[in-house]
C-alpha positions in Angstrom: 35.9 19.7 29.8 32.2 19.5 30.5 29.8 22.4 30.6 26.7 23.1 31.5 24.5 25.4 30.0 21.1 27.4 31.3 18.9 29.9 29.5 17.1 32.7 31.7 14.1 34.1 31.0 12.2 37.4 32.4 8.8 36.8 33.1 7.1 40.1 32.5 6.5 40.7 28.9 8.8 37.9 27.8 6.8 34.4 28.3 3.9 36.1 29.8 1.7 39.1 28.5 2.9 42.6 30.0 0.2 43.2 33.4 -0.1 47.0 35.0 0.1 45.3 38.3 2.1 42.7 39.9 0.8 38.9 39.3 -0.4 37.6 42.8 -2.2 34.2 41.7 -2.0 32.0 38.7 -4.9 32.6 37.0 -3.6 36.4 36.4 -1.0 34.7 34.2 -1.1 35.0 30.7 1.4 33.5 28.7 2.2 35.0 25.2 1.1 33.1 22.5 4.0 30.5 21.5 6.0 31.5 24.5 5.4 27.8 26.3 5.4 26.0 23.3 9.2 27.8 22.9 10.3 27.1 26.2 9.3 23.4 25.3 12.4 23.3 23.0 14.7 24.1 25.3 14.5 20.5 27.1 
């Protein structure tokens, strides 16, 4: 049998720093420190 796996990730406060508002353009974006270099592992 072949399976396939996924990971899913929140955004808010888990890749990206925590924002009091919602995130309406990229450059409000802010990833946590080591958070991309993280999800770099998973591929």
């Amino acid at each position: 049998m072949d399976f396939q796996r996924f990971i899913l990730l929140d955004r808010d406060g888990v890749i990206n720093e925590d924002s009091p508002h919602y995130i309406r353009s990229p450059a409000e974006w802010i990833p946590i420190p080591g958070s991309l270099e993280a999800i770099a592992t998973f591929t």
